[in-house]
N, C-alpha and C positions, 0 to 999 in steps of 0.2 A: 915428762918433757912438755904433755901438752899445757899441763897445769903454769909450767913456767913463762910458754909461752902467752899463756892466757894473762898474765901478770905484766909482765913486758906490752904488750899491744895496749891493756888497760892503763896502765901509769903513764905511757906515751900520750894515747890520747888525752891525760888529766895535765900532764904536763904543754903540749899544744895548746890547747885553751888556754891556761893561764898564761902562756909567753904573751898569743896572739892578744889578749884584752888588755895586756900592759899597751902596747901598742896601738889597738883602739879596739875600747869598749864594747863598739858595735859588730865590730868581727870577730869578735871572742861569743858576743852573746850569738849573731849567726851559727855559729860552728855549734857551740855550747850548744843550741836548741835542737838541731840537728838530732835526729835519732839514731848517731852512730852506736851509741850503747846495746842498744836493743838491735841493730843488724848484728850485729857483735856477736851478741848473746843469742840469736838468733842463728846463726853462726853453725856457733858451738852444738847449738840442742841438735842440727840437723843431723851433723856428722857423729855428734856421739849417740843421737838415739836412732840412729840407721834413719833417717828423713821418717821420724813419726810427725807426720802432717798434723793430727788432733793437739800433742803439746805446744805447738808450736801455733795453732790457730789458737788454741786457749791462751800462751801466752800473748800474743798479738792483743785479744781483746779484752785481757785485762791491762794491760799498758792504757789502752785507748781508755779506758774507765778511772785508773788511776790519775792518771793525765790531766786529767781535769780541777780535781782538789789541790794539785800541787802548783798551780795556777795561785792558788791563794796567799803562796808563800810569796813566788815573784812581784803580787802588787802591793802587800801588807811591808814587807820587809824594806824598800825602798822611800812608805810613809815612815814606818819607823823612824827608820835613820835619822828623819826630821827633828825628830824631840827625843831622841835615846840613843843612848852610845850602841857600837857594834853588839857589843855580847849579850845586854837588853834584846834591841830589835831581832837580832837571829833567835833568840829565845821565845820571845813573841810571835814571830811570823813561823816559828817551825810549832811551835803549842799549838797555833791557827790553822795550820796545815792537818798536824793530826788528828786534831779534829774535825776537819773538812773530808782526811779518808774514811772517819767514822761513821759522820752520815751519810756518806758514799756508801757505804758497802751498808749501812741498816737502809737508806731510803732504794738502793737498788733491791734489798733485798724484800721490800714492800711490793715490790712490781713481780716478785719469785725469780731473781734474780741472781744465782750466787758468783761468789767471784774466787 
């Protein structure tokens, strides 16, 4: 039941965003940035791993690490669109992205870093 629920609360919030940015952009993209995903998922881990504090710090700071490369998608993806159709530029800026968590996680792992 819980799994159902967890489906339910997730499609809802995918489906809010998208209503609210038909409507405006800017409050879609508010919400959208919003780290409701990850309170979410955070959520979950508490109550089903009896509140293990460590996974839930682990996942905490790897979001914040990840976070950063996926940045590259949001500003590459809206050049795109300039000079390439939709399925070009999301192609482009998501190839750009994975490789951005690439050197993420080798250049973090230059400093003994693992994620």
């Amino acid at each position: 039941m819980l799994y159902v629920v967890k489906i339910l609360i997730s499609a809802t919030l995918i489906v809010l965003i998208s209503e609210l940015a038909k409507k405006s952009a800017h409050l879609g993209a508010i919400v959208g940035s919003l780290p409701l995903v990850s309170l979410i998922a955070i959520t979950w881990m508490f109550y089903e791993s009896n509140g293990d504090i460590k996974r839930m710090q682990d996942y905490s700071i790897g979001v914040f690490w990840y976070v950063l490369p996926s940045l590259v998608f949001f500003l590459l993806f809206p050049a795109c669109l300039n000079k390439l159709p939709f399925w070009g530029s999301m192609l482009i800026a998501s190839a750009a992205t994975f490789l951005a968590y690439l050197a993420m996680v080798w250049g973090l792992g230059k400093f003994g870093m693992k994620l």
